[in-house]
N, C-alpha and C positions, 0 to 999 in steps of 0.2 A: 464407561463411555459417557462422555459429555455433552450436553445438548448441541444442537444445529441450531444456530442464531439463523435469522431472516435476514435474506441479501437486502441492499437497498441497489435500485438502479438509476441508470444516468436520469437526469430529469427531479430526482424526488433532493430536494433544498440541502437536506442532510450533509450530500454529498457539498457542498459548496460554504460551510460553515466552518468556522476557524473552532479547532479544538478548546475545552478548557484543560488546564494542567492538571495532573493526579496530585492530590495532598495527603491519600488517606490511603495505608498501604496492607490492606485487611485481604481474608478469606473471600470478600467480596470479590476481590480486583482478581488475585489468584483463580477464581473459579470462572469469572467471566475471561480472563484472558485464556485460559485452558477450553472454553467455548469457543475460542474465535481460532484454535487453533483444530480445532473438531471441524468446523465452518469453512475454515481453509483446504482441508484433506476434502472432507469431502466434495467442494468444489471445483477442487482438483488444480488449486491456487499455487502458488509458491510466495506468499504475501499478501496480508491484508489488513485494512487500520478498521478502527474503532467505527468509525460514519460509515463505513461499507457494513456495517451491520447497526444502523443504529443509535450506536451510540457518538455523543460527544467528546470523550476521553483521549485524551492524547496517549494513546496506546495503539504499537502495532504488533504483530509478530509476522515472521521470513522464514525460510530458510536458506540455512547459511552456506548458500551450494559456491561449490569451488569452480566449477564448468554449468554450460548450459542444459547439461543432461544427468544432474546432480540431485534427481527428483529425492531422493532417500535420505536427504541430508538433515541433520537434525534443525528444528525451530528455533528460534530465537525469541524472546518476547523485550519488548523494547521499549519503557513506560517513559514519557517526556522526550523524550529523541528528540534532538538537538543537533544541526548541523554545525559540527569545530572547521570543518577547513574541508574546500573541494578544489582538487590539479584544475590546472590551467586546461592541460592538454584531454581532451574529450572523446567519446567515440559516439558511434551512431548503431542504434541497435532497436528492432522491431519489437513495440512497448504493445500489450492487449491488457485489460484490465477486469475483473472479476465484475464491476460494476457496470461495463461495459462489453457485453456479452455479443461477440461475432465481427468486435472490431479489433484492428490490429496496425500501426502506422510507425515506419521509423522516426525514433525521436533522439535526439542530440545531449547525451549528458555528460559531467565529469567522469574524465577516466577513474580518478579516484576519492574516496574522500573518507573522510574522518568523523564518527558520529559520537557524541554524550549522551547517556539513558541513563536510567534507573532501571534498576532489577524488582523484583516484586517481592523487595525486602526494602525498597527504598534506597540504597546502595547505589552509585555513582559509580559509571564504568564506561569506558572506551572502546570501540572498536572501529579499525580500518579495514578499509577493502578496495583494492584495484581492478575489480570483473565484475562479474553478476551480481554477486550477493550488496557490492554499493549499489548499483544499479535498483536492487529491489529497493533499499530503504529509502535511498530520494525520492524512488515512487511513492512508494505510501507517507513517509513523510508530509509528500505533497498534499496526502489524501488529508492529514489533521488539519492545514491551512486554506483546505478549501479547494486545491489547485488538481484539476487533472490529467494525465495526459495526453489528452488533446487538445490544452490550452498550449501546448507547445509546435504547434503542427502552424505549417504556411498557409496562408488563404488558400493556396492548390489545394494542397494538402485536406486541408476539411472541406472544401467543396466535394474534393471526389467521396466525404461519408457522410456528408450534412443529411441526405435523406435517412442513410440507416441510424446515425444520431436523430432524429425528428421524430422517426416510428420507435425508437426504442424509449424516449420518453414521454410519448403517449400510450404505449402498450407496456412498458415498466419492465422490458426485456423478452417478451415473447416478438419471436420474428417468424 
């Protein structure tokens, strides 16, 4: 069993800093990336990036569920993820985020799209997806660049959570 990294929540910088790239493809990365998948379960996440726990690393891991009810799907670890190409055509689907504990807002994304990673051999590899599992890596993706998802929400939109966003980054997730 691998340790439980410490969440970081809405409010603490982490979350709002642009990833640096992995250059260095050791036991290090291996064993912190198999932490953040320990971090994820127990959670009770389906995704999560590297500043959700701390660190700067442009690393996430998923799972790579086929439906929305695909909790048993195997992980994914996804080191430099790179967006190659997202469809025109979009859907809208109710976005809640690990770092962001008790919110939940429909958010607007490509229906599909095409990501570039490295493997945690260093290794260059592809994958697409047209449901959830794209869905999860623009999230977290978003999470290495700084962006969350409720940077995507209408002024409506976050007025109706501006105060449980306000208490969650003064109390750092207790509500």
């Amino acid at each position: 069993m691998r340790e439980k990294l410490n969440m970081q929540y809405y409010g603490d910088p982490v979350l709002r800093e642009v990833c640096e790239p992995v250059d260095t493809f050791d036991d290090d990365l291996r064993e912190f990336a198999e932490s953040m998948i320990e971090t994820m379960r127990e959670e009770q996440g389906i995704g999560l990036a590297a500043p959700q726990v701390g660190s700067r690393t442009r690393l996430i891991v998923a799972l790579q569920m086929k439906d929305v009810d695909d909790i048993d799907a195997p992980p994914i670890i996804l080191v430099n993820p790179r967006v190659m190409s997202r469809s025109r055509e979009t859907w809208t689907f109710d976005e809640g985020c690990l770092s962001i504990p008790g919110v939940s807002a429909p958010v607007i994304r490509p229906k599909e799209v095409e990501v570039e990673y490295q493997d945690l051999n260093g290794e260059r590899k592809t994958v697409k997806d047209d449901h959830i599992f794209g869905r999860i890596m623009l999230h977290e993706i978003d999470h290495l660049n700084g962006v969350l998802f409720v940077d995507y929400l209408s002024s409506a939109q976050k007025s109706l959570i501006k105060s449980r966003l306000k208490k969650l980054s003064e109390t750092k997730h207790l509500f």
